[in-house]
N, C-alpha and C positions, 0 to 999 in steps of 0.2 A: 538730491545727493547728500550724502551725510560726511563725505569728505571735507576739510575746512579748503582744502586747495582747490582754484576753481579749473573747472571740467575745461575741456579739450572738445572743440564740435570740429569737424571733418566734412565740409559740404563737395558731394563728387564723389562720395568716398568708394562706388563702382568700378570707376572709370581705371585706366592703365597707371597712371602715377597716385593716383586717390588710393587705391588700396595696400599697393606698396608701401604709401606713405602712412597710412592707419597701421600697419599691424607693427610700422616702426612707432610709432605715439605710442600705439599700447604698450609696449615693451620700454618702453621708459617711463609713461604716467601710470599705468596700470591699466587692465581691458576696462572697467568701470568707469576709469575718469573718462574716457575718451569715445566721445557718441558720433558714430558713421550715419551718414544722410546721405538719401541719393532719392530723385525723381522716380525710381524704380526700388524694386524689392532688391535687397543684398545679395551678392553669396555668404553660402552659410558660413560664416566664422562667430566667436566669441564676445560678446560686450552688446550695449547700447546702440539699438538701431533705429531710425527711423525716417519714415518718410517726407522729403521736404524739397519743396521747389520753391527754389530761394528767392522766383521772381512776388512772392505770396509772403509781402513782409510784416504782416501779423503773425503767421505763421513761424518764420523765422523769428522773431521777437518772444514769441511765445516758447517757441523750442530752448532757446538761451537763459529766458528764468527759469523753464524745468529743471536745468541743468548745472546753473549756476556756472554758465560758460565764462572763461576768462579770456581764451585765445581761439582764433576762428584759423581754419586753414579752407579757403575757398578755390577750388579745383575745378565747377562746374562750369563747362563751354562747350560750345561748336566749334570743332576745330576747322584748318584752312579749307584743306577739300569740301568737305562734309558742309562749311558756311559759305562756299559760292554757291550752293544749291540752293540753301535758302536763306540769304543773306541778310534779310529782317530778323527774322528771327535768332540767327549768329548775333545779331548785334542788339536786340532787344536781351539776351540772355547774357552777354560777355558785359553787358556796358551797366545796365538797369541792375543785374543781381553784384554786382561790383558796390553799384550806389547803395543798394539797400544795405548791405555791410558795413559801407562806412558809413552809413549814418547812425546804425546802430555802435555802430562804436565811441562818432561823435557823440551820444550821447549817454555811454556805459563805461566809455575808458578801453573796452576789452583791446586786444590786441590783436593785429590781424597780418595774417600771409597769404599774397596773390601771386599767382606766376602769370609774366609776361612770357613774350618769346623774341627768337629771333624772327618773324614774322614782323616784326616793326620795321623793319630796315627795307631799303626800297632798291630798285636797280640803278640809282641814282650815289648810293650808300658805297664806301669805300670797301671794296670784295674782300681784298685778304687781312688778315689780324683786323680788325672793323671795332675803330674805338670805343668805349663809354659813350662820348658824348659826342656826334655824328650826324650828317645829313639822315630825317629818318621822311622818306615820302614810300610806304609801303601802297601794295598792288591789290591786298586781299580786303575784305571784309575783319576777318580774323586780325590781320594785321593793322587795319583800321581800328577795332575794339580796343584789340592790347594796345595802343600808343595813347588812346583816349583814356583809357584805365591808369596809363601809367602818368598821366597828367593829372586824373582825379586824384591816385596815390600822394601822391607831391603834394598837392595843393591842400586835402583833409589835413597833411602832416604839418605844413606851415600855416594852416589858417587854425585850423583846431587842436593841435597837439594830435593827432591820431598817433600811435604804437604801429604804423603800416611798414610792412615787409616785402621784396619783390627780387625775383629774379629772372631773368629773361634767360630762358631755359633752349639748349640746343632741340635736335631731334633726341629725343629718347628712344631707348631701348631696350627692352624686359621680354621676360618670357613666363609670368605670372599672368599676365590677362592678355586678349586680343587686340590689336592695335586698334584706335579709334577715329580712325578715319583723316589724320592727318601728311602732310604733303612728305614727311620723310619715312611714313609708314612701311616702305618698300625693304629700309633694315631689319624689322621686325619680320614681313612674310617671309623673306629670304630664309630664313632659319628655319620655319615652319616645313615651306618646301622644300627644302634641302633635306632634313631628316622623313618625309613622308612619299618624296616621289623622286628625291638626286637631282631635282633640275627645279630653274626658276628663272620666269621673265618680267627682267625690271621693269618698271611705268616709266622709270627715268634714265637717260642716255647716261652709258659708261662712264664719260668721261664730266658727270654731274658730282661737281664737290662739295657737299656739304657739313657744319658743324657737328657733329653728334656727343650724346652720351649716353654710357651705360649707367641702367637706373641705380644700381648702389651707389654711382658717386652723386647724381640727382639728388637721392635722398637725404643722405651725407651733408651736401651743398645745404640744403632745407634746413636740416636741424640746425647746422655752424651758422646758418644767418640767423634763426630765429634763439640761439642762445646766447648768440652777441652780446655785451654790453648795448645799452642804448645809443650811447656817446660816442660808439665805434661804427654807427651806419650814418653814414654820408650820403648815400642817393639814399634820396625815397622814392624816387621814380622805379627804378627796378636797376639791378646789377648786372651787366655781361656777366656770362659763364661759360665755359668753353672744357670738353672732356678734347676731343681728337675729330679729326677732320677725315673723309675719306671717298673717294665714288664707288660706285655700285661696283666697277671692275676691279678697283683694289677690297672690296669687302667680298667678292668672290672667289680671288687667290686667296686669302687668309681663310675661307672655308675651304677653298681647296688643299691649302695644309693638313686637314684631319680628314677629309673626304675627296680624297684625290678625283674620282671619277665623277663629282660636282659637275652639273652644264648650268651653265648662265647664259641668255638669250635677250633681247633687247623687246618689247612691245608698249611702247612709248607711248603715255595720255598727255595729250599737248593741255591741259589746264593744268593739271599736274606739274607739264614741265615746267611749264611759262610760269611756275609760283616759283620755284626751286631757282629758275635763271634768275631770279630778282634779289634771291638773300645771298648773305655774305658764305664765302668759301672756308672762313677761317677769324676766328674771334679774341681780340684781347680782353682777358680778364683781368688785369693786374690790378684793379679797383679793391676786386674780391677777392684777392690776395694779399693785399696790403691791408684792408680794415679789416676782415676776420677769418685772415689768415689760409684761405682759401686753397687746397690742393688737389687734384683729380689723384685716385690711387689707378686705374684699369686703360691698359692701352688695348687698340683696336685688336692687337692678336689674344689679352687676358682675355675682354670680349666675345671671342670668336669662339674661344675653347669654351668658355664657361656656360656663354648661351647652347651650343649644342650639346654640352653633356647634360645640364637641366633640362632641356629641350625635351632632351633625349628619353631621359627618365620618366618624364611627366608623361609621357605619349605610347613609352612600354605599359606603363599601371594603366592607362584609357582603354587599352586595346582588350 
């Protein structure tokens, strides 16, 4: 690179919140500083690509001097559904490509951001507003990685000085890529089906309350923790974060606002369910409001409109 500031590396940067979150890096470092990786080939967009499976840590090593990387943002996982299937491998990829990060950091200084989830939290864990600091005995795989991860976070940061960043991220929700195979994914389809057939059957029972957020304030959250002052992050474990709470039956009236003639129907995957009964209903973030300053701008009905008219758009130019 011939820029003196150092590069921006993106690992995941495929995935539902990895690309969302690159074409925001770009747009504040520039497409050049900021190089997208993924185990696979990209979509096509602008800047620095390339291939890298992060459990291959010469190869990672080697990719960061090309680049004269300063700051990592690591996105690559198996998420909950998708890692009961094959749950060595969930956790060989969440836990081992984690290590390999911080240990190249322990020994480059670089700076690094990992997301957790609410997938830490167990059915043991207090359901509504579900503190910071908490009974965490999770049920998944996924949710076994993330709490191990967020123990490695902590611990590089007080034994080595690690730069580690974490936030424990609701469900998300976007309409830029296809969901990936996580246990709130069912906000995501809804929308899909809704604009291409008026009807859709949840995997998870109506009256199933989960944390969610729409991805601009996700990414938002991203940038505000990793532009922090140093002196201003207090956990290094990871931060609740929390957009708005809702079940599959309240996310179906608020599409029924703009598409009156919407049907919602219920065909319920009991792995699926049984993950969702385990996490919390609703999340205090005041940690992440207090040290930097943390606000959600989009409620579930901003949400509802915004996703079906992008939605919407995107699926007229396909046709």
């Amino acid at each position: 690179m011939h820029s003196t500031a150092p590069g921006v590396l993106v690992i995941g940067s495929s995935g539902q919140l990895g690309l969302e979150l690159l074409q925001r890096l770009r747009q504040i470092h520039g497409s050049t500083r900021v190089v997208a990786s993924d185990i696979k080939k990209a979509p096509d967009f602008e800047g620095p690509f390339e291939l890298l499976d992060v459990l291959n840590k010469e190869a990672l090593f080697a990719l960061v001097r090309k680049y004269e990387v300063g700051e990592i943002y690591l996105l690559a996982a198996l998420l909950s559904a998708v890692g009961e299937e094959n749950p060595l491998k969930a956790w060989e990829l969440n836990v081992n490509g984690l290590l390999n990060v911080l240990e190249l950091a322990r020994e480059t200084g670089i700076r690094v951001y990992w997301p957790s989830s609410i997938a830490v939290f167990g059915s043991n864990t207090p359901k509504e507003n579900t503190p910071q600091h908490t009974i965490m005995e999770p049920s998944t795989v996924y949710g076994f990685s993330k709490l191990a991860g967020e123990r490695w976070c902590e611990y590089y940061h007080k034994r080595y000085g690690v730069d580690v960043r974490s936030l424990r991220y609701p469900g998300l929700i976007g309409w830029k890529t296809p969901p990936g195979g996580g246990t709130t994914d069912y906000a995501v389809h809804i929308f899909h089906e809704a604009i291409e057939k008026g009807r859709y059957a949840s995997f998870l029972s109506a009256n199933t309350r989960l944390p969610m957020m729409y991805m601009p304030d996700a990414i938002e959250a991203t940038i505000r923790l990793m532009q922090a002052p140093s002196e201003n992050i207090r956990i290094r474990s990871s931060y609740n974060l929390a957009g708005f709470s809702f079940t599959p039956e309240e996310l179906g009236d608020a599409i029924r606002e703009q598409m009156p003639h919407f049907e919602l129907s219920y065909d319920i995957q009991p792995l699926r369910q049984s993950i969702a009964d385990s996490w919390p209903a609703s999340i205090d973030d005041s940690a992440a409001r207090h040290d930097w300053n943390w606000k959600p701008e989009f409620s579930l009905h901003d949400m509802t409109r915004d996703m079906l008219h992008n939605l919407g758009k995107l699926k007229s130019q396909s046709v």
